[in-house]
Biotite code that builds the C-alpha atoms (Angstrom):
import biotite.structure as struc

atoms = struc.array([
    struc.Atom([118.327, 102.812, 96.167], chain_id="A", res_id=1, res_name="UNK", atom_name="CA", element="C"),
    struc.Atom([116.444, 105.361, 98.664], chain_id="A", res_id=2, res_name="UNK", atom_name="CA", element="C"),
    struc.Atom([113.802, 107.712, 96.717], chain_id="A", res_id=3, res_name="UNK", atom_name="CA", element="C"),
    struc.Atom([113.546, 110.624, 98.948], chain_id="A", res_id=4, res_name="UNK", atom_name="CA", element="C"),
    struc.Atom([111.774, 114.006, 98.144], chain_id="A", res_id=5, res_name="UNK", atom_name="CA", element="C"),
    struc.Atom([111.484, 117.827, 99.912], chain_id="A", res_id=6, res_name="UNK", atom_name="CA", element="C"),
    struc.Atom([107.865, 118.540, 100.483], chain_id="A", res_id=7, res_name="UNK", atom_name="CA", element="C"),
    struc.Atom([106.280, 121.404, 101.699], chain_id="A", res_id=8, res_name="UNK", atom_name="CA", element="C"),
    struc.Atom([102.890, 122.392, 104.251], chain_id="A", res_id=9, res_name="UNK", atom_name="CA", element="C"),
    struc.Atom([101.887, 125.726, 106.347], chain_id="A", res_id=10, res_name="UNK", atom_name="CA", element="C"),
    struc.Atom([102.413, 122.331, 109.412], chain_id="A", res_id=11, res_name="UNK", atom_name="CA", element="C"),
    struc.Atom([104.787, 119.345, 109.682], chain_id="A", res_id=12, res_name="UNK", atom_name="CA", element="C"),
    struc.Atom([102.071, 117.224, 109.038], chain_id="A", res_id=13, res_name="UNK", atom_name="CA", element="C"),
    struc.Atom([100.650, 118.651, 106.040], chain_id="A", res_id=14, res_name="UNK", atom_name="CA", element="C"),
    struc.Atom([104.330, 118.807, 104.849], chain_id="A", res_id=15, res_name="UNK", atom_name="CA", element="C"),
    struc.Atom([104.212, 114.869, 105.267], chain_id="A", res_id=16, res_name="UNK", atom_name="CA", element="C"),
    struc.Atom([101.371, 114.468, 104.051], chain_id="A", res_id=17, res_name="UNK", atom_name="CA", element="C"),
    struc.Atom([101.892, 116.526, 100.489], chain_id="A", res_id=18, res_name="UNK", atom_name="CA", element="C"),
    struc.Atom([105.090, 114.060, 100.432], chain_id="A", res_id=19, res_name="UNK", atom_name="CA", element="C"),
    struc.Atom([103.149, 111.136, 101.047], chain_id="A", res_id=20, res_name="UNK", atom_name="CA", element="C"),
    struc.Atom([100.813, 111.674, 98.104], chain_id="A", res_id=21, res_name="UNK", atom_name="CA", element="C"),
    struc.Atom([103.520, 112.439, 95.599], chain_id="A", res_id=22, res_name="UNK", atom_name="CA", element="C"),
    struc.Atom([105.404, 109.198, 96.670], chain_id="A", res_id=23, res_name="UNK", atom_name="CA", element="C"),
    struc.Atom([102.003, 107.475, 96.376], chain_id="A", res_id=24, res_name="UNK", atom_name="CA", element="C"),
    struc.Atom([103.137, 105.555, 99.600], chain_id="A", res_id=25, res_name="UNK", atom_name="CA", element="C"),
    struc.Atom([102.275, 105.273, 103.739], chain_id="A", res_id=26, res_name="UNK", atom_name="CA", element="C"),
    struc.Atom([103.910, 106.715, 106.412], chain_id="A", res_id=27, res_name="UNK", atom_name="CA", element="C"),
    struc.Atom([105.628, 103.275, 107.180], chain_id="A", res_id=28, res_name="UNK", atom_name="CA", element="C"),
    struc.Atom([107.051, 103.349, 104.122], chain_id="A", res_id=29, res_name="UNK", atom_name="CA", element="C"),
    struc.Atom([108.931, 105.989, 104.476], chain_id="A", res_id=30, res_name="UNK", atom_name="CA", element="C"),
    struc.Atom([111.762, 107.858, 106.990], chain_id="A", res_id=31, res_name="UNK", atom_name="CA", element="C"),
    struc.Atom([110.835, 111.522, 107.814], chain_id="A", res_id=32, res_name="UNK", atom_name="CA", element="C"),
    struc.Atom([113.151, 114.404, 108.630], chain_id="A", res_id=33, res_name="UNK", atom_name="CA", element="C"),
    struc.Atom([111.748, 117.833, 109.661], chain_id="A", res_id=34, res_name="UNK", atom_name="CA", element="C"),
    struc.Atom([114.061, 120.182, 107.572], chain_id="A", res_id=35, res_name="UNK", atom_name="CA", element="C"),
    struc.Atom([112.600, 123.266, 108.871], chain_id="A", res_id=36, res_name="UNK", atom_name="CA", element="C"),
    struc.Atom([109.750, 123.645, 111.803], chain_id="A", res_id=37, res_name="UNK", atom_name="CA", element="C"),
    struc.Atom([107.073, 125.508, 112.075], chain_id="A", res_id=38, res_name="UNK", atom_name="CA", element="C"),
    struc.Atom([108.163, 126.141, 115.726], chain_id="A", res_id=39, res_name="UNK", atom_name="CA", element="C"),
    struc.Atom([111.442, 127.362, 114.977], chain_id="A", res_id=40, res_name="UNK", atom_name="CA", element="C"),
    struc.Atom([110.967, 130.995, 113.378], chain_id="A", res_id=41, res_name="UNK", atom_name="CA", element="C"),
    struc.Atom([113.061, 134.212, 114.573], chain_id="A", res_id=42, res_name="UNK", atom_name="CA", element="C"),
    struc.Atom([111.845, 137.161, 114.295], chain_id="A", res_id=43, res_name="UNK", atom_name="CA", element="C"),
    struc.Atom([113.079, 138.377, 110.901], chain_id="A", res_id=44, res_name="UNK", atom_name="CA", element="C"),
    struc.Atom([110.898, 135.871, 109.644], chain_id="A", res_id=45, res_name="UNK", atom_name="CA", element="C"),
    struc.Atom([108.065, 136.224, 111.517], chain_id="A", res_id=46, res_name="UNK", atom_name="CA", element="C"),
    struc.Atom([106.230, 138.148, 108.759], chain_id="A", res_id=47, res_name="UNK", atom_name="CA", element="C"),
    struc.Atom([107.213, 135.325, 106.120], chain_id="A", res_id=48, res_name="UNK", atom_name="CA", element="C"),
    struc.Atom([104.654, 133.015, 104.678], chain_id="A", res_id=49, res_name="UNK", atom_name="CA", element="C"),
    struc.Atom([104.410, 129.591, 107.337], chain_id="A", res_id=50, res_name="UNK", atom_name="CA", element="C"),
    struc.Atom([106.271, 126.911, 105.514], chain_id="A", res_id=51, res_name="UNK", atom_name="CA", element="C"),
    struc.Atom([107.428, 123.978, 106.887], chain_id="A", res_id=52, res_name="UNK", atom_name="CA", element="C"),
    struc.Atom([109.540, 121.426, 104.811], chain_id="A", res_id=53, res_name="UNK", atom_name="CA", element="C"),
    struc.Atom([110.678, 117.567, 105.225], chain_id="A", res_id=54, res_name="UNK", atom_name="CA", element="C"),
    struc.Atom([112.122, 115.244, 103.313], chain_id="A", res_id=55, res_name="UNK", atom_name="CA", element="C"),
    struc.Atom([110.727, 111.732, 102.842], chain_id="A", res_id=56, res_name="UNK", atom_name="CA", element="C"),
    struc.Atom([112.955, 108.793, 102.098], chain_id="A", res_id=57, res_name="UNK", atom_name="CA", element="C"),
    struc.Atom([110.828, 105.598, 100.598], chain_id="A", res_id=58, res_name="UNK", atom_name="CA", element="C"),
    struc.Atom([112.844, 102.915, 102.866], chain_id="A", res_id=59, res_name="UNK", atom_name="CA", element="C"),
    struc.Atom([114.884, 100.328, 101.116], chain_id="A", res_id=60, res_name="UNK", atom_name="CA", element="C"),
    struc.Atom([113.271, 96.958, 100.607], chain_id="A", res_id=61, res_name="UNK", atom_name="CA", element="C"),
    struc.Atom([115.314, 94.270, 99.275], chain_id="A", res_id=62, res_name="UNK", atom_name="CA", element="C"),
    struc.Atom([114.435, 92.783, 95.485], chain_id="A", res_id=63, res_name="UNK", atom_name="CA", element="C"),
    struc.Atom([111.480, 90.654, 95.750], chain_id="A", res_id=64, res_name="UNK", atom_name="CA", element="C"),
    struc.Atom([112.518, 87.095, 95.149], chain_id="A", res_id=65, res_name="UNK", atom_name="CA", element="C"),
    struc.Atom([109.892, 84.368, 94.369], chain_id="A", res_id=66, res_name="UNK", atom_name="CA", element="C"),
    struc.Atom([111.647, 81.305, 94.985], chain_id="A", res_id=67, res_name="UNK", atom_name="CA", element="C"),
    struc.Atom([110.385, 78.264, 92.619], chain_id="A", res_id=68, res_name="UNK", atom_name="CA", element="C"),
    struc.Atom([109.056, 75.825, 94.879], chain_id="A", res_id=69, res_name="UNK", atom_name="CA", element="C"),
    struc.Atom([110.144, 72.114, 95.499], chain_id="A", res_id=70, res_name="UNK", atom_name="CA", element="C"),
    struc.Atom([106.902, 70.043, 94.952], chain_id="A", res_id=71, res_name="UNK", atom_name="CA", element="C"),
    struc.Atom([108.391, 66.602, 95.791], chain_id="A", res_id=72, res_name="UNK", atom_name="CA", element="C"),
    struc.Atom([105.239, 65.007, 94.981], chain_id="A", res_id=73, res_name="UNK", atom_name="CA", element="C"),
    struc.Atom([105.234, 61.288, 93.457], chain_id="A", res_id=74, res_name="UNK", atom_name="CA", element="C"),
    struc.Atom([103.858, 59.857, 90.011], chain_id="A", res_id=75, res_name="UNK", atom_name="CA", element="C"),
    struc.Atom([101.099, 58.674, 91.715], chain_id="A", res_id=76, res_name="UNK", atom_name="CA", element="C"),
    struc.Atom([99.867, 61.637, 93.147], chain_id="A", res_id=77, res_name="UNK", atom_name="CA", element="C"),
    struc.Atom([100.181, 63.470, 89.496], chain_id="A", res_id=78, res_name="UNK", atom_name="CA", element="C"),
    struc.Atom([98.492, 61.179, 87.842], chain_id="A", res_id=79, res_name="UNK", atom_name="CA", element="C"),
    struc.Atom([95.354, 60.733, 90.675], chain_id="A", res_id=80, res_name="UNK", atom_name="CA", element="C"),
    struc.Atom([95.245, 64.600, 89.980], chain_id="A", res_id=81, res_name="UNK", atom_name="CA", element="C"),
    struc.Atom([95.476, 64.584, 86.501], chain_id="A", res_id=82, res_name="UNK", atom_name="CA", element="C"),
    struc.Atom([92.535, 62.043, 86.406], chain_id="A", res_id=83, res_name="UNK", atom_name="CA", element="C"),
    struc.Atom([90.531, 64.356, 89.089], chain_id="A", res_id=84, res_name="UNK", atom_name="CA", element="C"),
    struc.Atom([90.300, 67.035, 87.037], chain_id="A", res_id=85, res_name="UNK", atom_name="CA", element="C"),
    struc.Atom([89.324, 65.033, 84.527], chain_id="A", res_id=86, res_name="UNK", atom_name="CA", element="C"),
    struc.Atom([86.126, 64.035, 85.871], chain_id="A", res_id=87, res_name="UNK", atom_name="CA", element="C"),
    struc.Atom([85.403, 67.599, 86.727], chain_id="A", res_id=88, res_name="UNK", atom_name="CA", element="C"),
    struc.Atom([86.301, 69.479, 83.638], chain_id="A", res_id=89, res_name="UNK", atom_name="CA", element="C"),
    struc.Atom([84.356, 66.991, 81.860], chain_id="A", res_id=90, res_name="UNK", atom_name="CA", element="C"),
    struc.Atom([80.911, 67.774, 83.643], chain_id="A", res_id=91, res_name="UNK", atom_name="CA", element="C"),
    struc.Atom([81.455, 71.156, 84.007], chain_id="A", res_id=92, res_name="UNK", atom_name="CA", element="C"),
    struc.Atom([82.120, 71.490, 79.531], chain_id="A", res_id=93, res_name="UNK", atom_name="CA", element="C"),
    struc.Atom([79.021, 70.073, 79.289], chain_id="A", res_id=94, res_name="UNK", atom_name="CA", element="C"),
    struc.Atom([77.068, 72.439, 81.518], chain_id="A", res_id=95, res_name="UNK", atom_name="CA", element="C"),
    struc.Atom([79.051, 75.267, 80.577], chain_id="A", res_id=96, res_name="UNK", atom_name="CA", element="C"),
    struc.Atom([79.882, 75.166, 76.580], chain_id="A", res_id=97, res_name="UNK", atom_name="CA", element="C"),
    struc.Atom([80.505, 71.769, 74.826], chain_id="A", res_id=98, res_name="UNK", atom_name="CA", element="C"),
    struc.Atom([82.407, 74.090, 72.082], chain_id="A", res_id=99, res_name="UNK", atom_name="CA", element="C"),
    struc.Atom([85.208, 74.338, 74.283], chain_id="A", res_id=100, res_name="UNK", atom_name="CA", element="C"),
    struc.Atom([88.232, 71.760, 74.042], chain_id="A", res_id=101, res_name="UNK", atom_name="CA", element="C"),
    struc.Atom([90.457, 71.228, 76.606], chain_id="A", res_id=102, res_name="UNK", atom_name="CA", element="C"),
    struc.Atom([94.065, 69.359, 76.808], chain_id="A", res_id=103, res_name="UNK", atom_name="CA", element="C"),
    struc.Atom([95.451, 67.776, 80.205], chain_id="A", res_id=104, res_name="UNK", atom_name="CA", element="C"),
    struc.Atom([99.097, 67.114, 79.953], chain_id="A", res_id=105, res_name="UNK", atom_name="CA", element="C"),
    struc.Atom([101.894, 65.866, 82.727], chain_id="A", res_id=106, res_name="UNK", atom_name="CA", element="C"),
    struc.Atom([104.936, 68.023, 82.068], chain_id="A", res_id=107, res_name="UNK", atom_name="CA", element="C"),
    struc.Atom([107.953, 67.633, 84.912], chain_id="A", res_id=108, res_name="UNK", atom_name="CA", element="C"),
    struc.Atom([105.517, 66.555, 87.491], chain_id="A", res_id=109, res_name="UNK", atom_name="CA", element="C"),
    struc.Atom([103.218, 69.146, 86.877], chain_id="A", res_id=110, res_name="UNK", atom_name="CA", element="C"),
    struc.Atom([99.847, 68.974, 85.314], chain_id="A", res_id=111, res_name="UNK", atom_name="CA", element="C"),
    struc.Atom([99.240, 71.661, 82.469], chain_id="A", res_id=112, res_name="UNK", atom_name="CA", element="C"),
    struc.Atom([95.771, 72.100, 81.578], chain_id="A", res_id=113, res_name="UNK", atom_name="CA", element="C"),
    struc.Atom([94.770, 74.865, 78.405], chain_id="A", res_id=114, res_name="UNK", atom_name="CA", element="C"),
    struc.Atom([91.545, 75.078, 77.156], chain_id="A", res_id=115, res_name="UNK", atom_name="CA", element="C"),
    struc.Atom([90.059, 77.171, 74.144], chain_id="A", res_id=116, res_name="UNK", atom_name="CA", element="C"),
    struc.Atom([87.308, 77.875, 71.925], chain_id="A", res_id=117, res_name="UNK", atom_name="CA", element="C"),
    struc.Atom([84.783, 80.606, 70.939], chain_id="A", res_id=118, res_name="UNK", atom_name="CA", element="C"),
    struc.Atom([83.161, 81.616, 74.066], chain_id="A", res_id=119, res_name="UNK", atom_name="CA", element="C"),
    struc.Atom([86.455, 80.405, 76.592], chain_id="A", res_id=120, res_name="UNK", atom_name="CA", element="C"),
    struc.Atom([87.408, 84.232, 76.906], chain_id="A", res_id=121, res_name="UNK", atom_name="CA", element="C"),
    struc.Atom([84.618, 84.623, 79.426], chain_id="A", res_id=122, res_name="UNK", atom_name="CA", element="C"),
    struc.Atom([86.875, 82.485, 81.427], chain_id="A", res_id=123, res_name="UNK", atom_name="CA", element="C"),
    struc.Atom([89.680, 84.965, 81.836], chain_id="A", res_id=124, res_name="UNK", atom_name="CA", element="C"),
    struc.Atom([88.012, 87.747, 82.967], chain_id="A", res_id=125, res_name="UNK", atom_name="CA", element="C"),
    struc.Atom([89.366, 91.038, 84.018], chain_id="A", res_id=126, res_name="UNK", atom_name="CA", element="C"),
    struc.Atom([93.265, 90.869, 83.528], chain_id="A", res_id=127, res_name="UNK", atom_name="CA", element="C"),
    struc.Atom([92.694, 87.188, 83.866], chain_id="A", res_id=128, res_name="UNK", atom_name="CA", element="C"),
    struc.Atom([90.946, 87.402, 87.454], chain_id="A", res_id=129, res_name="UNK", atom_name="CA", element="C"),
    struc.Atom([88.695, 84.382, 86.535], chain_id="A", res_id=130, res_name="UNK", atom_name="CA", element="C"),
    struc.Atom([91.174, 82.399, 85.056], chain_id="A", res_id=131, res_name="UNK", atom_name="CA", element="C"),
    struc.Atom([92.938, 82.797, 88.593], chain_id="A", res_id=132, res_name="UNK", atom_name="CA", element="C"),
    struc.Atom([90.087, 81.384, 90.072], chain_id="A", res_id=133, res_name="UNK", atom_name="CA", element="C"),
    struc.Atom([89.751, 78.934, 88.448], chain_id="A", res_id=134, res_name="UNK", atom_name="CA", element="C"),
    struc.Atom([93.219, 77.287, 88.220], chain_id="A", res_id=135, res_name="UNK", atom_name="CA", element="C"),
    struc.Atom([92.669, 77.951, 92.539], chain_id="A", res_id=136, res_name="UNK", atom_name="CA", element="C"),
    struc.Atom([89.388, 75.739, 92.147], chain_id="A", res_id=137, res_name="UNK", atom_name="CA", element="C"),
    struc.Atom([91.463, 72.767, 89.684], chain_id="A", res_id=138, res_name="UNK", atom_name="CA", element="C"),
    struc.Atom([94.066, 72.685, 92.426], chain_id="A", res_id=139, res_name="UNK", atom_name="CA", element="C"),
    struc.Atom([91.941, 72.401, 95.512], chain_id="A", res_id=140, res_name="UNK", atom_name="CA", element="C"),
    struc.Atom([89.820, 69.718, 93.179], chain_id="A", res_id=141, res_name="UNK", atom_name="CA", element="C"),
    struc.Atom([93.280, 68.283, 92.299], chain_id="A", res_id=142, res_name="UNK", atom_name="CA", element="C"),
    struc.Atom([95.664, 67.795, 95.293], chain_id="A", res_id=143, res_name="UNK", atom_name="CA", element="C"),
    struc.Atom([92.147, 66.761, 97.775], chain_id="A", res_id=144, res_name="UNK", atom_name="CA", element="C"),
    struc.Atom([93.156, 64.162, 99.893], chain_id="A", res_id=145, res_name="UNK", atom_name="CA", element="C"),
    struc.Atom([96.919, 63.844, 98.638], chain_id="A", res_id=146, res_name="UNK", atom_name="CA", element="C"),
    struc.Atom([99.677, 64.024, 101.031], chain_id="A", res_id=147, res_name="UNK", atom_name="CA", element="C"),
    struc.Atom([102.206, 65.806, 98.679], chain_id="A", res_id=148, res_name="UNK", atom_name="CA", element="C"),
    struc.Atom([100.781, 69.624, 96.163], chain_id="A", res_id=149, res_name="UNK", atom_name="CA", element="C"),
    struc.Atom([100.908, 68.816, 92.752], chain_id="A", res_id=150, res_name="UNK", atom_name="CA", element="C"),
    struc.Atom([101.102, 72.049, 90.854], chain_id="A", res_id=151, res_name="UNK", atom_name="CA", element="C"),
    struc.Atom([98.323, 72.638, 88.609], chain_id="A", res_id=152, res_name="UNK", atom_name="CA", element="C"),
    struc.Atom([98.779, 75.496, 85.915], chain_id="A", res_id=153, res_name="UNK", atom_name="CA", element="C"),
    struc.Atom([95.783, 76.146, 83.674], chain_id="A", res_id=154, res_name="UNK", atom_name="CA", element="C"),
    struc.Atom([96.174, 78.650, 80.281], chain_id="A", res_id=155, res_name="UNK", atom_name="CA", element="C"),
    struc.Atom([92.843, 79.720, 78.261], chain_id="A", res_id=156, res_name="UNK", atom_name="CA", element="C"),
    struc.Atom([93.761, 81.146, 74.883], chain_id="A", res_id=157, res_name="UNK", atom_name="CA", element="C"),
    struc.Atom([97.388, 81.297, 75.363], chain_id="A", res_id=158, res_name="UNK", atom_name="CA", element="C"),
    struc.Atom([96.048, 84.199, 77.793], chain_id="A", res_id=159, res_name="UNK", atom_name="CA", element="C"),
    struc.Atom([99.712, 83.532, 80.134], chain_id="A", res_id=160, res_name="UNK", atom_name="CA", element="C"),
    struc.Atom([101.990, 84.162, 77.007], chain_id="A", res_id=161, res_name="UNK", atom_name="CA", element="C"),
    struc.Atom([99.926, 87.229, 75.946], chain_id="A", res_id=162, res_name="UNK", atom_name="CA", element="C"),
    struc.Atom([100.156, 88.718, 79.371], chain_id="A", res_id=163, res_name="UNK", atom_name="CA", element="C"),
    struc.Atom([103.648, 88.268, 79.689], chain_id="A", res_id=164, res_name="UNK", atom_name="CA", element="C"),
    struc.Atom([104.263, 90.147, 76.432], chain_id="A", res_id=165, res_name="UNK", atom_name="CA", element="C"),
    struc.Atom([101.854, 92.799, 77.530], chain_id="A", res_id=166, res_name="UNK", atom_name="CA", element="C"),
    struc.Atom([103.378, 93.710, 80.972], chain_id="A", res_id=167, res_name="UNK", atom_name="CA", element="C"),
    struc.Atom([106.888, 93.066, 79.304], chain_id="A", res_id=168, res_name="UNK", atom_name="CA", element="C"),
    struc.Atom([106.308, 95.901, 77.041], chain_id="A", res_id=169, res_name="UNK", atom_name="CA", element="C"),
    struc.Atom([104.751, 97.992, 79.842], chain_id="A", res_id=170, res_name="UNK", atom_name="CA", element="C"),
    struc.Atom([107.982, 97.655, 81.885], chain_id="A", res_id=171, res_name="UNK", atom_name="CA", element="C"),
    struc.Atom([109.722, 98.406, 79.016], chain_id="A", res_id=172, res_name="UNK", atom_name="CA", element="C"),
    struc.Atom([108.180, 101.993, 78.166], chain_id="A", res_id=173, res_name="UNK", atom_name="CA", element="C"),
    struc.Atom([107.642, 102.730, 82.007], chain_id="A", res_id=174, res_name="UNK", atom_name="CA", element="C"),
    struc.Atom([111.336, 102.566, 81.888], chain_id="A", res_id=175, res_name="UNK", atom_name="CA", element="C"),
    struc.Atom([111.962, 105.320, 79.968], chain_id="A", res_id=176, res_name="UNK", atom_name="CA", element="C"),
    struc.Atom([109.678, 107.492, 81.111], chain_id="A", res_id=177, res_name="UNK", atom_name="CA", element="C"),
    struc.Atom([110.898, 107.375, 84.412], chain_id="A", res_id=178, res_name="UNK", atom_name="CA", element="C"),
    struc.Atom([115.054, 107.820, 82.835], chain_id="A", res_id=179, res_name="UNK", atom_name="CA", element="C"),
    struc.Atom([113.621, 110.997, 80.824], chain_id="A", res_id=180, res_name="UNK", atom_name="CA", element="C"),
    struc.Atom([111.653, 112.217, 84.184], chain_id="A", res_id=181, res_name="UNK", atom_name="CA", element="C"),
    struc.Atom([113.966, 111.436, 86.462], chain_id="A", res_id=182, res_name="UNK", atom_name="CA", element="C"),
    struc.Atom([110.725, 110.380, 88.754], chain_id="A", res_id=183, res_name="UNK", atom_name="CA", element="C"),
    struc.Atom([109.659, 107.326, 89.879], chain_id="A", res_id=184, res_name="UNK", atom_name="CA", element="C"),
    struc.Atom([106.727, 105.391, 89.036], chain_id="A", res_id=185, res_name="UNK", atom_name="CA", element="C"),
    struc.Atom([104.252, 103.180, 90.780], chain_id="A", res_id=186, res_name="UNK", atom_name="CA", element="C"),
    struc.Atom([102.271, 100.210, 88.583], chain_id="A", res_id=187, res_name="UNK", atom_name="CA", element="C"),
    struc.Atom([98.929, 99.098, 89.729], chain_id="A", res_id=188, res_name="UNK", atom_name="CA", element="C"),
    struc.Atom([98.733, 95.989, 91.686], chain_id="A", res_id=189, res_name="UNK", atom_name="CA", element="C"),
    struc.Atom([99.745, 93.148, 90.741], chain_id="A", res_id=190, res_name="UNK", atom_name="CA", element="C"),
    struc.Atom([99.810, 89.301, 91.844], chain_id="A", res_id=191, res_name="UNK", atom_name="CA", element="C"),
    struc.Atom([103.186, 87.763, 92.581], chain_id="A", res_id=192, res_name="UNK", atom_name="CA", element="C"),
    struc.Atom([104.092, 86.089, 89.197], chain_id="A", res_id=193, res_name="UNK", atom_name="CA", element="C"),
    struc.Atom([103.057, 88.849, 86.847], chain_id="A", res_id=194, res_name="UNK", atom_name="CA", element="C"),
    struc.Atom([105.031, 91.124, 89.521], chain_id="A", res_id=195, res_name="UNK", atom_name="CA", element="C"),
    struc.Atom([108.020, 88.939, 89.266], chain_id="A", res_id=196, res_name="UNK", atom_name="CA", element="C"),
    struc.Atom([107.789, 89.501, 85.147], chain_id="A", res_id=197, res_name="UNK", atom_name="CA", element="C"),
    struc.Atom([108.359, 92.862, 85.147], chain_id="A", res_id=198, res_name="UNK", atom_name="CA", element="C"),
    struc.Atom([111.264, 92.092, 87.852], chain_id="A", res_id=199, res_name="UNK", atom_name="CA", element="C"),
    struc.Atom([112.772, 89.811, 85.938], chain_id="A", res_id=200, res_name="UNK", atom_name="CA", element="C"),
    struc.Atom([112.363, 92.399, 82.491], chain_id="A", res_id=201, res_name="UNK", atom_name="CA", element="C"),
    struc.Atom([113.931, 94.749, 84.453], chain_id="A", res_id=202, res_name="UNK", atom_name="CA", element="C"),
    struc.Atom([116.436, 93.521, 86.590], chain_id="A", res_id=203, res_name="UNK", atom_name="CA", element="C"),
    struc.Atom([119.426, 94.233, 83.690], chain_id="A", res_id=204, res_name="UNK", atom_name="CA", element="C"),
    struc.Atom([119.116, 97.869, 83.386], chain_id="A", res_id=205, res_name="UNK", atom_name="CA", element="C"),
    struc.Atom([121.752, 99.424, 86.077], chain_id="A", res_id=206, res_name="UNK", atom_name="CA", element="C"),
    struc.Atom([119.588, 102.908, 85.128], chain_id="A", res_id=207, res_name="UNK", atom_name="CA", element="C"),
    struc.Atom([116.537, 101.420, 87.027], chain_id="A", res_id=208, res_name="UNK", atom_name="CA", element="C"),
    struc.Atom([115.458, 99.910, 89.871], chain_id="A", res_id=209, res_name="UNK", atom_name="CA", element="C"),
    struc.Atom([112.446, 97.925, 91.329], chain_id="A", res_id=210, res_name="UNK", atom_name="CA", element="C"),
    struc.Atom([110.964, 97.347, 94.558], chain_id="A", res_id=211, res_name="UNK", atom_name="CA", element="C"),
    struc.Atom([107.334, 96.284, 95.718], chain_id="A", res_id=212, res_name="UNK", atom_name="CA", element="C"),
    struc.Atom([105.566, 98.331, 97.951], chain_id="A", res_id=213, res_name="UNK", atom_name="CA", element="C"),
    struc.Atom([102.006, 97.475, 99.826], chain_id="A", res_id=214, res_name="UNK", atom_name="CA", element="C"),
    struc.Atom([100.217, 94.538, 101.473], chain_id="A", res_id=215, res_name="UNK", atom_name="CA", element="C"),
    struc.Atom([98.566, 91.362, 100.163], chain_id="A", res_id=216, res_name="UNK", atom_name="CA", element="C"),
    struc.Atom([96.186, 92.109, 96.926], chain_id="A", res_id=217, res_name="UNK", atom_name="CA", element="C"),
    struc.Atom([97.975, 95.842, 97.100], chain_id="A", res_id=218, res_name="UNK", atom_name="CA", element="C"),
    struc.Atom([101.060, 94.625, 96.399], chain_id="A", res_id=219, res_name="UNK", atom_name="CA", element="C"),
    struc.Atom([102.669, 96.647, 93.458], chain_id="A", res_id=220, res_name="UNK", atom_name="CA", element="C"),
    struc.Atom([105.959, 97.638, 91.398], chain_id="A", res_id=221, res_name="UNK", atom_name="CA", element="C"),
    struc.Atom([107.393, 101.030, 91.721], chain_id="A", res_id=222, res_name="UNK", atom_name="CA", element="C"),
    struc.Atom([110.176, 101.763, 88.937], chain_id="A", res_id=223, res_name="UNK", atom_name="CA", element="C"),
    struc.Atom([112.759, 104.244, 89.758], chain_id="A", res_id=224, res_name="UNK", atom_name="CA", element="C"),
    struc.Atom([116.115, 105.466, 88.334], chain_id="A", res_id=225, res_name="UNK", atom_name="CA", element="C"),
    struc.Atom([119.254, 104.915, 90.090], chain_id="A", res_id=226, res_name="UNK", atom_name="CA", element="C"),
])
């Protein structure tokens, strides 16, 4: 679905630009059609306020699909990672916290690691930025030196399942703001899985529709009504 808006300047490019800000988008983003030019005047109007207006059409993306990847990887390989980590975790509890516990399990060829105790919410950080990092750092540690990735996934304090609930809920009452508004709205950004949560909470209501907008770390939701 195409949002598109009317938006107003004394100049075409302060017409975009109003647009632009109300979209919360780029330029790229969007299509732009001079409705009426400040060039084109006759001279009834001459004495009229200078008002240019455009519309602006957010161009359609298709639905963001993240794809679960294939990770043909062999027991082996699991297992060498599973033990890698390991070793490191091990050291780096006792410089850290000794108070925390930690369980390494193999589940379908992938090696689940959660950890918790009293001072493991440092860990997480800001809407689980640590955490992030740190599952990056048990996966470099990991798959080093194997041929085949072995997919690492590390959980502190049931953090994952918590988040999910809380952006679940979020897409839920965005919704319905933006059916009672009739305007769309435009989340904060996001990385790709907790984007594809609020996709996949989503994706059943014919009233709304989703699209990601933005580049890289900028990457973000915007919720609109059909």
């Amino acid at each position: 679905m195409s949002n598109s808006i009317i938006s107003e300047g004394k100049t075409t490019k302060e017409a975009i630009e109003n647009g632009l800000k109300i979209l919360n988008v780029s330029k790229n983003e969007v299509d732009v059609k001079v409705l009426e030019n400040e060039e084109k005047r006759s001279f009834f109007s001459i004495l009229d306020p200078r008002v240019v207006k455009v519309e602006l059409t957010v161009k359609e993306k298709k639905p963001e699909i993240i794809e679960k990847k294939e990770y043909k990887v062999t027991t082996e390989e699991v297992n060498t990672a599973k033990n890698k980590i390991e070793i490191f975790l091990k050291e780096f509890v006792n410089k850290y916290d000794e108070n925390i516990k930690y369980e390494i399990k193999i589940e379908d060829n992938e090696v689940k690691i959660t950890m918790n105790g009293e001072n493991s919410g440092v860990l997480i950080g800001y809407r689980g930025e640590t955490l992030n990092s740190l599952q990056t750092i048990l996966s470099s540690i990991g798959n080093k030196n194997n041929e085949n990735k072995v997919r690492i996934i590390l959980d502190i304090e049931n953090y994952r399942e918590k988040r999910k609930k809380v952006l679940e809920e979020l897409a839920e009452k965005v919704s319905k703001t933006v059916l009672r508004t009739g305007k769309s709205i435009t989340l904060e950004p996001m990385p790709a899985y907790e984007r594809k949560i609020i996709h996949s909470k989503l994706q059943s209501n014919s009233r709304i529709d989703t699209h990601s907008i933005g580049e890289n770390q900028n990457r973000r939701i915007v919720i609109s009504k059909i």
